[in-house]
Backbone as a printed PyTorch tensor [residue, N CA C, xyz], in Angstrom:
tensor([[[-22.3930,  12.8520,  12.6350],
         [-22.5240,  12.4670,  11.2460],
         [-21.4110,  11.4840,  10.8910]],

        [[-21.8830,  10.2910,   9.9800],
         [-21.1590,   9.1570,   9.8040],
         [-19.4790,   9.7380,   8.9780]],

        [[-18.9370,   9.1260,   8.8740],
         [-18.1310,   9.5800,   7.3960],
         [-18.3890,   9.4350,   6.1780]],

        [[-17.8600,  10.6570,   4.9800],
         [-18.4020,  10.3360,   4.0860],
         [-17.1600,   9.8070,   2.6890]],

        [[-17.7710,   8.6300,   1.6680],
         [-16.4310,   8.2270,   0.9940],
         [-16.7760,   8.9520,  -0.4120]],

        [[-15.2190,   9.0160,  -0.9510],
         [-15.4670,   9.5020,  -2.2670],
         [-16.0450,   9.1370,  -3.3340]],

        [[-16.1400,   9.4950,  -4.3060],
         [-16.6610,   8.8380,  -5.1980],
         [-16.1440,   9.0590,  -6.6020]],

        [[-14.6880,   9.4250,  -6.2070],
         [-13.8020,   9.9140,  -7.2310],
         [-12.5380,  10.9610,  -6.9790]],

        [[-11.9320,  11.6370,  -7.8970],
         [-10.4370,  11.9990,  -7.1530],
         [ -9.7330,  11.5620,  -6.2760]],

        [[ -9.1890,  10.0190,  -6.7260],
         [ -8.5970,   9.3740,  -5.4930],
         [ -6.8650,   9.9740,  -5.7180]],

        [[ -6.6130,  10.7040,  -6.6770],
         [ -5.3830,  10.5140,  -6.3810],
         [ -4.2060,   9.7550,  -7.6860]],

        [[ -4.5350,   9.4230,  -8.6370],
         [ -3.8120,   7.8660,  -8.8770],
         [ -2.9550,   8.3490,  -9.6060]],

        [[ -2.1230,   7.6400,  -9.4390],
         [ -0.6960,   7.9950, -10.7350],
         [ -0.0010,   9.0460, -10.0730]],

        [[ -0.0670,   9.5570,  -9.0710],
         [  0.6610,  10.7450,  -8.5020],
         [  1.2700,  10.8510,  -7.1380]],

        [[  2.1490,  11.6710,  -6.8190],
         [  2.8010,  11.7880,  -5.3880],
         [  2.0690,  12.9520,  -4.9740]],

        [[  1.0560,  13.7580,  -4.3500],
         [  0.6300,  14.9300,  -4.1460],
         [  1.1470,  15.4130,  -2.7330]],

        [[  1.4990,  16.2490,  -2.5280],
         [  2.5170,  16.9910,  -1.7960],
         [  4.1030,  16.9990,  -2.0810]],

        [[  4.7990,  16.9220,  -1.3650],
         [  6.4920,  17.1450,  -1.1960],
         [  6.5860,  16.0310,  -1.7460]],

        [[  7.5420,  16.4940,  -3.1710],
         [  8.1750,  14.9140,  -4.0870],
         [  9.2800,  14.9280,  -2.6070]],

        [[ 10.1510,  15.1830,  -1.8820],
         [ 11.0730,  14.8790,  -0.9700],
         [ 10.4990,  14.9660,   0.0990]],

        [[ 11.0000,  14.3900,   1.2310],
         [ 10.2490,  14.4040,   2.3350],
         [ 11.3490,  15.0480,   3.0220]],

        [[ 10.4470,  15.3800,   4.0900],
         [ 11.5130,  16.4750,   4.9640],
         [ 12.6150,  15.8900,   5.5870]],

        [[ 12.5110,  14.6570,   6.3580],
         [ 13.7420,  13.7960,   6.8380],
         [ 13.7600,  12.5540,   6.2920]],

        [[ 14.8880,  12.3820,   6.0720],
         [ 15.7850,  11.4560,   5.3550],
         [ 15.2990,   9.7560,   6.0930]],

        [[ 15.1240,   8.5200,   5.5820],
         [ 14.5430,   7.5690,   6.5680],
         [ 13.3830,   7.8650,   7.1260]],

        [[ 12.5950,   8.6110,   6.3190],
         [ 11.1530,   9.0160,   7.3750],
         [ 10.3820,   8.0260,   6.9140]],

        [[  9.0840,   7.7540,   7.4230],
         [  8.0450,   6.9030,   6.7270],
         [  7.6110,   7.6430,   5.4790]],

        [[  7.3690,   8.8630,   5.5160],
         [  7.2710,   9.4860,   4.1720],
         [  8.1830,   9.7110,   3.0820]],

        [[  9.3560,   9.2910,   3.2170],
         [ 10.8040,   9.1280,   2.5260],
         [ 10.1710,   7.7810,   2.0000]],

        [[ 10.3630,   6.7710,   2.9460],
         [ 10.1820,   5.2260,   2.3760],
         [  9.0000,   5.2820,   1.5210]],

        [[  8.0340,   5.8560,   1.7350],
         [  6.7810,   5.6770,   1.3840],
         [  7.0820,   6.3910,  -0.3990]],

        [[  7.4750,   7.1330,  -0.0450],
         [  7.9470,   8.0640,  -1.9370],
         [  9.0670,   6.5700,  -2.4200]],

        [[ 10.0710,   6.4920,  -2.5960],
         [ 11.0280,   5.8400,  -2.7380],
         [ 10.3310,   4.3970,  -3.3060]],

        [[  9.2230,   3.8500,  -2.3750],
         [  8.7380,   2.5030,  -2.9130],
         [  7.5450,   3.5690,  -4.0150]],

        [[  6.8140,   3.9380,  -3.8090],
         [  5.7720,   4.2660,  -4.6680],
         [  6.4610,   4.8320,  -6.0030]],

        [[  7.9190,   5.4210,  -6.7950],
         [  8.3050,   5.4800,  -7.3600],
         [  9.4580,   4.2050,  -8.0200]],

        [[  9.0090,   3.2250,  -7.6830],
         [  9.6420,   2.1800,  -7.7330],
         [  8.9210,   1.4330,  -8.9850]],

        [[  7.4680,   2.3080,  -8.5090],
         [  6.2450,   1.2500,  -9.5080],
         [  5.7690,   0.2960,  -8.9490]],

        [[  6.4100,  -0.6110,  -8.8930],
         [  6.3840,  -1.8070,  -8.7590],
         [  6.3190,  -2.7410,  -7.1310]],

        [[  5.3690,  -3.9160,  -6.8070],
         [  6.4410,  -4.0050,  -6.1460],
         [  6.8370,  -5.8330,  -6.4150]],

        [[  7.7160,  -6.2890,  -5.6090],
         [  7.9820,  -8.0020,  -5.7810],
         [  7.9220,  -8.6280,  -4.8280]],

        [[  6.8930,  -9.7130,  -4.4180],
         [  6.7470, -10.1570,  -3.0540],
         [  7.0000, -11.7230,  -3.5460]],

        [[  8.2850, -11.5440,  -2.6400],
         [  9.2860, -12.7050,  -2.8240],
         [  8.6330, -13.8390,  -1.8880]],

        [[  7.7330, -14.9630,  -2.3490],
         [  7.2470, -15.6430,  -1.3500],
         [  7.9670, -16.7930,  -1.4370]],

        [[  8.9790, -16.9960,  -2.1950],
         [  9.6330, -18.1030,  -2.0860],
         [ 11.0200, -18.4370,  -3.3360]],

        [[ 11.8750, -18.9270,  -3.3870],
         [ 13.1590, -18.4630,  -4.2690],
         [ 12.6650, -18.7500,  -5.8100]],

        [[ 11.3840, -19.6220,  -6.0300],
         [ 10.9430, -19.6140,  -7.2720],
         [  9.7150, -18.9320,  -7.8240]],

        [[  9.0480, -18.7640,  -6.1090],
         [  7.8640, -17.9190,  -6.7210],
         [  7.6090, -16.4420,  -6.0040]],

        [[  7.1720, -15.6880,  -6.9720],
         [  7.0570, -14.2350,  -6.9810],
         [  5.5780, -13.7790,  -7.2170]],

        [[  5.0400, -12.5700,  -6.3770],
         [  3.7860, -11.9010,  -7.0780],
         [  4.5400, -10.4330,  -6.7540]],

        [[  4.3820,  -9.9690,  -8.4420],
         [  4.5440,  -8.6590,  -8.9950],
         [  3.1610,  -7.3230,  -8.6590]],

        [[  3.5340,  -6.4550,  -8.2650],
         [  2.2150,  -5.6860,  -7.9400],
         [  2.6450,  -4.5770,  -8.4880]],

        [[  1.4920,  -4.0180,  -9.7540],
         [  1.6520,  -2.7150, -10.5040],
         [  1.0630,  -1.5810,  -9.4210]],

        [[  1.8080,  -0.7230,  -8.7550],
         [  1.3730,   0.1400,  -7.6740],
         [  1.0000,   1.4610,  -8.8110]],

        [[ -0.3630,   1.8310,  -8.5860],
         [ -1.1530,   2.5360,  -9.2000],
         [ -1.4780,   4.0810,  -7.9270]],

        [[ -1.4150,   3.3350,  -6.4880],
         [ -2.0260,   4.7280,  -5.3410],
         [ -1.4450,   5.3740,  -4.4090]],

        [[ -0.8810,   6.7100,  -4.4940],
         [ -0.2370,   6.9540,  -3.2230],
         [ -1.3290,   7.4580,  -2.2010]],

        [[ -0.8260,   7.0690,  -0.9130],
         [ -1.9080,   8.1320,   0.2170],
         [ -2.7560,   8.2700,  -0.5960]],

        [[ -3.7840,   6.8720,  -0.4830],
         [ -5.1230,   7.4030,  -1.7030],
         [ -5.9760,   7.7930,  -0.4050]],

        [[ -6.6480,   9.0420,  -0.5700],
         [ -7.5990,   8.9030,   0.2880],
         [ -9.1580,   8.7810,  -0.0160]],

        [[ -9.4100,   8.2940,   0.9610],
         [-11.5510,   7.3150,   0.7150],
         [-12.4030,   8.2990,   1.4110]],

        [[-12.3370,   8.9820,   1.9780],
         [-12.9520,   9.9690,   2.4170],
         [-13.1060,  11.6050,   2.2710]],

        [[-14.2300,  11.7780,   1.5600],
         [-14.5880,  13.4340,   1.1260],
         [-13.6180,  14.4580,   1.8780]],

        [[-13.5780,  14.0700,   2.7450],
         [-12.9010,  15.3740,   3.5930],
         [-11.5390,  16.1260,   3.5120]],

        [[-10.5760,  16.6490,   3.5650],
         [ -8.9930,  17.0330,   3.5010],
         [ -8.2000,  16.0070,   4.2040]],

        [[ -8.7240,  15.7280,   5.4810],
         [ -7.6790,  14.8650,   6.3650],
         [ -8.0040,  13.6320,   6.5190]],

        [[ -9.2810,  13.3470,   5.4220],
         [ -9.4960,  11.7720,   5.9810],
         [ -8.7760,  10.3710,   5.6170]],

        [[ -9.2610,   9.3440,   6.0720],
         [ -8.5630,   7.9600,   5.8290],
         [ -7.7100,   8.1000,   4.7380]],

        [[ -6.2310,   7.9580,   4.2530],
         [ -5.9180,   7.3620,   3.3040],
         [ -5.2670,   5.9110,   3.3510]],

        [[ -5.0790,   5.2130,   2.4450],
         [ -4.8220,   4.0610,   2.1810],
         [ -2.9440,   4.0330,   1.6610]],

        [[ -2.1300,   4.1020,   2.1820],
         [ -0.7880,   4.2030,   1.5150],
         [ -0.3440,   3.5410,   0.4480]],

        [[ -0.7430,   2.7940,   0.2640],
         [ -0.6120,   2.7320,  -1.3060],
         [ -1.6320,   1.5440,  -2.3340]],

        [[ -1.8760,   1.8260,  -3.1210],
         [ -2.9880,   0.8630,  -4.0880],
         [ -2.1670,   0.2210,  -5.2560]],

        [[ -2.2130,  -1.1040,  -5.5900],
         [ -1.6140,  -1.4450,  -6.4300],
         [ -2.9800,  -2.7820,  -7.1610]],

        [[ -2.2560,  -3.4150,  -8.4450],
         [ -2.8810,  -5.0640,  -8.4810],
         [ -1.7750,  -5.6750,  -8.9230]],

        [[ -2.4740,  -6.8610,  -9.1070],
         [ -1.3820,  -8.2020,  -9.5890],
         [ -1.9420,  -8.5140, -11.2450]],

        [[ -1.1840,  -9.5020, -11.5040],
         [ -1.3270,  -9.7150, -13.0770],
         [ -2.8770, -10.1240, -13.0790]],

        [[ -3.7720, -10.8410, -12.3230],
         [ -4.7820, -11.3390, -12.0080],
         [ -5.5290, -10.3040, -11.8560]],

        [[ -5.3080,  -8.8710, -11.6980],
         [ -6.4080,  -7.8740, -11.3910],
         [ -7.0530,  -7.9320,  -9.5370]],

        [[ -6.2580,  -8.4290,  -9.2720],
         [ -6.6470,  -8.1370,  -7.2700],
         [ -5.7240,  -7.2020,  -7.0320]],

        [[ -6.9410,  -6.6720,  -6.2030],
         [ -6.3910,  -5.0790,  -5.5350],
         [ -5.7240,  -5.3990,  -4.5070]],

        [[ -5.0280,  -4.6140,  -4.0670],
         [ -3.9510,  -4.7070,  -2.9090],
         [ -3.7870,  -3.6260,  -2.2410]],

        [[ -4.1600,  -3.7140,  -0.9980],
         [ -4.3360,  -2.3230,   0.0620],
         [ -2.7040,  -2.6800,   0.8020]],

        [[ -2.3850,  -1.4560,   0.8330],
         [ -0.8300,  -1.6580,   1.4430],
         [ -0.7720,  -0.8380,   2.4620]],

        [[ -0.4500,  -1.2340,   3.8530],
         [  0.2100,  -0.2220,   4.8450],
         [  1.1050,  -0.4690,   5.2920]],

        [[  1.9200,   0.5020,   4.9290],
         [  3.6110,   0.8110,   5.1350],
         [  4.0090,   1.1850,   6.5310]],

        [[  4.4260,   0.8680,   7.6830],
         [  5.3610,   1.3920,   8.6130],
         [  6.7300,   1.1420,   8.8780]],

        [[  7.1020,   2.3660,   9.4980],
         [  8.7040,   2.5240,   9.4210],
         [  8.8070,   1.2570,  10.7700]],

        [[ 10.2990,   0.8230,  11.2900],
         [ 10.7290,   0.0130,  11.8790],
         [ 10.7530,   0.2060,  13.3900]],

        [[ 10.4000,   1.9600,  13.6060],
         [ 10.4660,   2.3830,  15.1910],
         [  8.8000,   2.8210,  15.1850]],

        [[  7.9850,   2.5400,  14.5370],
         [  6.7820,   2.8520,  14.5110],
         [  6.0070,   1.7160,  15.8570]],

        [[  5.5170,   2.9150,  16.8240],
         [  4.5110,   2.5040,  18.3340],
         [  3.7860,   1.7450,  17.7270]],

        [[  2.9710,   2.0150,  17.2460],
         [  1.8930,   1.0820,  16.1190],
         [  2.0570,  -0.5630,  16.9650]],

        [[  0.6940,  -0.6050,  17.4090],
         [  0.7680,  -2.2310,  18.1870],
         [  0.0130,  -2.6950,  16.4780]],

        [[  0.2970,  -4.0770,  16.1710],
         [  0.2760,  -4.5040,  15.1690],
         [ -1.4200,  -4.9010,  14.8190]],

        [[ -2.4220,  -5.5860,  15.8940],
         [ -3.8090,  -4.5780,  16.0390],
         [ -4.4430,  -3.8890,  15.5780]],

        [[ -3.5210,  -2.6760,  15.8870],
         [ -4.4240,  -1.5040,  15.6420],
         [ -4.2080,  -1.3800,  14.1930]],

        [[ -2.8320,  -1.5730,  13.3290],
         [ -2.5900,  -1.8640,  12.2770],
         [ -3.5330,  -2.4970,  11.2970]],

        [[ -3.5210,  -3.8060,  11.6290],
         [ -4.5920,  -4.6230,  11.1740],
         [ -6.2860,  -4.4430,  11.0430]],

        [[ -6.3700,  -3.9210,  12.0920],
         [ -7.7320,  -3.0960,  11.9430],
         [ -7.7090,  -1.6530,  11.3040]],

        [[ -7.0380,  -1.0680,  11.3930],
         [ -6.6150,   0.1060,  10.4790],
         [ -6.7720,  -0.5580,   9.0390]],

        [[ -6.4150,  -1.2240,   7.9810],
         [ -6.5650,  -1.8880,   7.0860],
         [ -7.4850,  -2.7920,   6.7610]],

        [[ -8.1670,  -3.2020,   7.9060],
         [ -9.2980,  -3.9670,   7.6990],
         [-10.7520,  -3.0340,   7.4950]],

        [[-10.4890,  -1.9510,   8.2430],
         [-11.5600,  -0.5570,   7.8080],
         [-11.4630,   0.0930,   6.7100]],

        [[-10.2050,   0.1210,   5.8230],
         [ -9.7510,   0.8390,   4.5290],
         [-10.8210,  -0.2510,   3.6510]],

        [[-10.1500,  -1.7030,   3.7550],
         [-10.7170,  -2.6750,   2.9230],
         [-12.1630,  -2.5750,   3.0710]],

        [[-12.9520,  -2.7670,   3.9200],
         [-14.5210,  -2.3050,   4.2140],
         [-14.7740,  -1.0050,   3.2190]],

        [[-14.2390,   0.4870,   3.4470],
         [-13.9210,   1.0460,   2.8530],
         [-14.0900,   1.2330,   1.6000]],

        [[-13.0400,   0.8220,   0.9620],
         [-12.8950,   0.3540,  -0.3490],
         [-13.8320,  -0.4340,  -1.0980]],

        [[-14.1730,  -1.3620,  -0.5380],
         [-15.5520,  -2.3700,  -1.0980],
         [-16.5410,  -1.5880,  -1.7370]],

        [[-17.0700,  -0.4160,  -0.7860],
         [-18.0890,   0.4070,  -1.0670],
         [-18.0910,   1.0290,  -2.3240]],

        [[-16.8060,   1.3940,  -2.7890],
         [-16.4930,   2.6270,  -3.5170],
         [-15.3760,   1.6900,  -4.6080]],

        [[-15.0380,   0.6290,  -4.8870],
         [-14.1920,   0.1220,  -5.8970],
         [-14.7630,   0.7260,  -7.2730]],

        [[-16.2470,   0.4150,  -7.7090],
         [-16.3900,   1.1300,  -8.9320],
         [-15.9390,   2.1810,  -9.1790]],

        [[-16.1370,   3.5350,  -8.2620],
         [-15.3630,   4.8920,  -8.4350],
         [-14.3340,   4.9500,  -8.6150]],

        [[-13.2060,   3.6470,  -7.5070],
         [-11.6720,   3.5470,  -8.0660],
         [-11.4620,   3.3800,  -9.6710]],

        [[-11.8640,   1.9200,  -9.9920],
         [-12.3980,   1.8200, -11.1780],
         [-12.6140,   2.7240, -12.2340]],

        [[-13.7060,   3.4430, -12.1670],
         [-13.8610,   4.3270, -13.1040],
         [-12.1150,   5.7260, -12.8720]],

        [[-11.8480,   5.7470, -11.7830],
         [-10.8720,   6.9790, -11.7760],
         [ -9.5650,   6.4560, -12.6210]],

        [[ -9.2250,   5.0110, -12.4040],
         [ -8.6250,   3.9720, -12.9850],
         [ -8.0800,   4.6870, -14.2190]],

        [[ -9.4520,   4.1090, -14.8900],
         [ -9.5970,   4.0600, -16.2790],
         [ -9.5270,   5.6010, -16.6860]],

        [[ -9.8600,   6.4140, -16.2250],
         [ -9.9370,   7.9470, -16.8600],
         [ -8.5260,   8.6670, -16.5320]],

        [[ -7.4980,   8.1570, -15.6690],
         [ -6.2080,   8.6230, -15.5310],
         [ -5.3080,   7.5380, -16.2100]],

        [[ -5.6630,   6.2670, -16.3290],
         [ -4.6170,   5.6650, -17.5050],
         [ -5.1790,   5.0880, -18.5930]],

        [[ -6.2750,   5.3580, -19.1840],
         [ -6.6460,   5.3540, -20.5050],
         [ -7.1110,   3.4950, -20.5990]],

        [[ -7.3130,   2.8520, -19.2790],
         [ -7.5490,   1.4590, -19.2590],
         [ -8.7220,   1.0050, -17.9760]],

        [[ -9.8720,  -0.0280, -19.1330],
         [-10.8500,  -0.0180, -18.4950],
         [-10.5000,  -1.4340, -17.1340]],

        [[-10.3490,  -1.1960, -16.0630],
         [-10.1450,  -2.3440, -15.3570],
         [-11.2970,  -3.3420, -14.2320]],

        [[-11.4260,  -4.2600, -14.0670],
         [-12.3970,  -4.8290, -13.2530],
         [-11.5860,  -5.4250, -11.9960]],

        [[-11.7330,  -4.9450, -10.9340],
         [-10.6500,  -5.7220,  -9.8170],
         [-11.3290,  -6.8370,  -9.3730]],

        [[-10.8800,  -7.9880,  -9.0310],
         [-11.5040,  -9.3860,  -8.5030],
         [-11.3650,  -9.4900,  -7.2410]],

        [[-10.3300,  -9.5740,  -6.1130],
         [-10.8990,  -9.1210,  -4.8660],
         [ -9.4840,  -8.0990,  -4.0710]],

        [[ -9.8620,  -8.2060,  -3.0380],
         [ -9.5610,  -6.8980,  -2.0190],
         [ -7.8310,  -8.2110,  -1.3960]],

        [[ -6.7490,  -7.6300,  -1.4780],
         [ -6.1970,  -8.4830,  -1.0600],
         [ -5.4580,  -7.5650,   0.2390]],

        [[ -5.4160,  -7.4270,   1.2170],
         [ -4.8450,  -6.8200,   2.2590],
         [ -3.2120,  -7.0520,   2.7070]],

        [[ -2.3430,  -6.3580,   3.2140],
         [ -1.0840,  -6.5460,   3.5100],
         [ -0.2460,  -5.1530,   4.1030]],

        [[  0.4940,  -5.9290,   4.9800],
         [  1.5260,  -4.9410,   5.9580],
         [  2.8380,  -5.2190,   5.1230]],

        [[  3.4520,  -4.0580,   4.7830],
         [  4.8420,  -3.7980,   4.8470],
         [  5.8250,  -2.9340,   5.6820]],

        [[  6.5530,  -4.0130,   6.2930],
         [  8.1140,  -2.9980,   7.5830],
         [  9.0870,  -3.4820,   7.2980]],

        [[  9.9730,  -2.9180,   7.6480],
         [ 10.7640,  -3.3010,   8.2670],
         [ 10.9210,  -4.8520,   9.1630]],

        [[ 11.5400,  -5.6400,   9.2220],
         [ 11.5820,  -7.1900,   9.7280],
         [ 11.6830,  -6.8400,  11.6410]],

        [[ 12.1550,  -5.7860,  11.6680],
         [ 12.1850,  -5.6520,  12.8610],
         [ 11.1180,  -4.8070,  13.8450]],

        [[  9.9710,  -4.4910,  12.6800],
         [  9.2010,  -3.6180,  13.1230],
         [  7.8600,  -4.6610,  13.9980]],

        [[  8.4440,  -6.0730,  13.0430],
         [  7.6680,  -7.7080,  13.5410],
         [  8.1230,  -8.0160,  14.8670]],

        [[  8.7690,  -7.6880,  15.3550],
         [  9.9600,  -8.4160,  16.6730],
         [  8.5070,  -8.2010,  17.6300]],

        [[  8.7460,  -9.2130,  18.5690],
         [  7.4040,  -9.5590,  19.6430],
         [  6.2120,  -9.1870,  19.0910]],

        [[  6.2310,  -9.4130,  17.8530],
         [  4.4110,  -9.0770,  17.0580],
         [  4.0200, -10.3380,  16.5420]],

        [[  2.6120, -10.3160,  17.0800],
         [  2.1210, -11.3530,  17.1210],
         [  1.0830, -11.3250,  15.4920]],

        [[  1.2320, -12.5600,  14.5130],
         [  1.1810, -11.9590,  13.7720],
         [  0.2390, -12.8730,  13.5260]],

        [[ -1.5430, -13.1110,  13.6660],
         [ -2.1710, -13.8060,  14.2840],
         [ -3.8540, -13.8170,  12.9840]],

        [[ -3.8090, -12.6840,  12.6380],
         [ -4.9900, -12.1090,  12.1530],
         [ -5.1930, -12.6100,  10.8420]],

        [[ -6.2730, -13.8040,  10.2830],
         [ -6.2860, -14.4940,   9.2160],
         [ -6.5940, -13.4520,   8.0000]],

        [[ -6.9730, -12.4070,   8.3220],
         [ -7.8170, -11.2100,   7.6230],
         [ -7.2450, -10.9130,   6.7540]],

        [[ -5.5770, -10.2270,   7.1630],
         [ -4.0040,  -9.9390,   6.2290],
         [ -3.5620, -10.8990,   5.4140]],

        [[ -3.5180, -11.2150,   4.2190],
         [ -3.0760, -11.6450,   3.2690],
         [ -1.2050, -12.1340,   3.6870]],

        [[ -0.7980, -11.0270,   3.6570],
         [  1.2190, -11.2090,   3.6070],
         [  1.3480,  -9.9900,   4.6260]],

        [[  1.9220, -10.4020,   5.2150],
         [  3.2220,  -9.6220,   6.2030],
         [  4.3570,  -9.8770,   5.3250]],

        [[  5.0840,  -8.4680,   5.4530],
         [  6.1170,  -8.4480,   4.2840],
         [  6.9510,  -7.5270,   5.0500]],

        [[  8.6110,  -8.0940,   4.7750],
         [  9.2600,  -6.8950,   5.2820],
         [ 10.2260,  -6.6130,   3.9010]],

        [[ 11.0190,  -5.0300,   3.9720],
         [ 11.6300,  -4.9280,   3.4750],
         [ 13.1910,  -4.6590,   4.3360]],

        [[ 14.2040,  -4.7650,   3.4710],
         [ 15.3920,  -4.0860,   3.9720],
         [ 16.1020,  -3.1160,   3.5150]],

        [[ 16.5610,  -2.2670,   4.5240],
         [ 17.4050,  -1.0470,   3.7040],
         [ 17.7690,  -1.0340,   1.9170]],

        [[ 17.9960,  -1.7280,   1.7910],
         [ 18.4960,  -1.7920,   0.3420],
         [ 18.3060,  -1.7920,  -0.7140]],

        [[ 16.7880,  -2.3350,   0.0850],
         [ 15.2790,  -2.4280,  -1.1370],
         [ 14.9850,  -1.2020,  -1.5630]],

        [[ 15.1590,  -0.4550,  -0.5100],
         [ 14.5520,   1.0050,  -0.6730],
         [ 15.0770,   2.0520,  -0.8690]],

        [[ 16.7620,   1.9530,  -0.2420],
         [ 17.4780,   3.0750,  -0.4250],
         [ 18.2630,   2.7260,  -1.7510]],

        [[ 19.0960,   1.7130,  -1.6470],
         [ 20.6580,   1.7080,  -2.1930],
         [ 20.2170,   1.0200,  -3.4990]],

        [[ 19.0820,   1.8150,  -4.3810],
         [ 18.7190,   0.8560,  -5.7720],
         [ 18.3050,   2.1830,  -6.6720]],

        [[ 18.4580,   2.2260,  -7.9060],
         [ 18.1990,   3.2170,  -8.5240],
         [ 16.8640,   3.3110,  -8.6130]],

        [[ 16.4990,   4.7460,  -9.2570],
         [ 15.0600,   5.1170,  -8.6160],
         [ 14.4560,   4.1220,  -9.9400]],

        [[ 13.2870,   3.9150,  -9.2740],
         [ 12.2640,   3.3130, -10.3230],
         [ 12.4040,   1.4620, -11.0020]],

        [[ 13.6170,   1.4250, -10.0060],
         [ 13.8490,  -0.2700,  -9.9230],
         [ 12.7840,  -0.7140,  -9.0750]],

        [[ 12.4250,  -2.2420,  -9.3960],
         [ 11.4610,  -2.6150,  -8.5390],
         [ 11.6550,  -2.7580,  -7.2400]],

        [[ 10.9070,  -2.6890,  -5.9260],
         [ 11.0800,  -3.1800,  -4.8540],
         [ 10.5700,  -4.3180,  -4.3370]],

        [[ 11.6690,  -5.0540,  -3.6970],
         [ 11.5140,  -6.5160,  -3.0780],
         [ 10.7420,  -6.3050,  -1.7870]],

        [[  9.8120,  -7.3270,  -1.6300],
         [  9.3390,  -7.4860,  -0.1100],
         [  9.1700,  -8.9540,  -0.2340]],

        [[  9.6110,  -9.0030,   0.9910],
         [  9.9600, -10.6640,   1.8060],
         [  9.0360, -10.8660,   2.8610]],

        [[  8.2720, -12.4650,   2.3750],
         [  7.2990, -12.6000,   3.5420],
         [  8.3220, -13.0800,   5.1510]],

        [[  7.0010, -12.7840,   6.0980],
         [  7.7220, -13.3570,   7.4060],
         [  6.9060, -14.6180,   7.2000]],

        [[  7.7190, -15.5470,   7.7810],
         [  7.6280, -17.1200,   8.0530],
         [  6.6600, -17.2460,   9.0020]]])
């Protein structure tokens, strides 16, 4: 039997499980830390910026307990959605499988945006229309080292640095920097 996607309870506006994560620097540390940030800032250049209102943690698209989630959902002032997958800097993850990992969320997602949509609007009191699916990796700069970063599909490769994430008070925005 195929998989099946939701068609509502994605999740939004919330951290569901452990507000702390069990180890300190974990991907699930980083992953809380930016998603309480709100925000994020993708520094594409020293004058220009796109701001992303992060609306999803670990949203997950599939009926089931353990299925697909999406690490985080956000848009831009323009109303494009933004599928985000976060890995830490020692993460095996060939960059690939990554990319196709996110390119199946986005497929995904297509199906079922109205339901986001409607969940949208019934957890923040605002009716929204998203315009398109914008895809993107966030690491660590070093998580890029011998990654071939090739796949027209991904929107921004973005890294962050320690500082973005740790050494800023909670709920300041977070910076991400494209790779060249």
């Amino acid at each position: 039997m195929g998989k099946i996607l939701r068609e509502g309870n994605f999740k939004l506006g919330c951290i569901h499980g452990r507000i702390t994560a069990q180890k300190k620097d974990s991907e699930a540390d980083i992953q809380r830390n930016v998603f309480l940030s709100q925000k994020l800032k993708i520094v594409k250049s020293r004058n220009e910026e796109i701001i992303i209102r992060l609306f999803g943690y670990e949203v997950p698209l599939e009926k089931k307990t353990r299925g697909k989630c999406v690490d985080f959902i956000g848009y831009d002032k323009d109303h494009n959605l933004y599928l985000i997958e976060l890995k830490k800097d020692d993460s095996k993850e060939q960059i690939d499988k990554v990319i196709r990992q996110l390119n199946g969320y986005a497929d995904d997602v297509e199906k079922i945006i109205e339901h986001i949509q409607e969940d949208f609007e019934k957890e923040f009191f605002y009716p929204i229309k998203f315009k398109k699916i914008i895809k993107m990796i966030i690491a660590p700069k070093n998580f890029y080292t011998d990654k071939k970063l090739i796949d027209g599909s991904i929107k921004y490769y973005g890294y962050f640095r320690s500082k973005d994430i740790h050494n800023k008070p909670n709920y300041n925005i977070t910076s991400i920097h494209l790779m060249k």
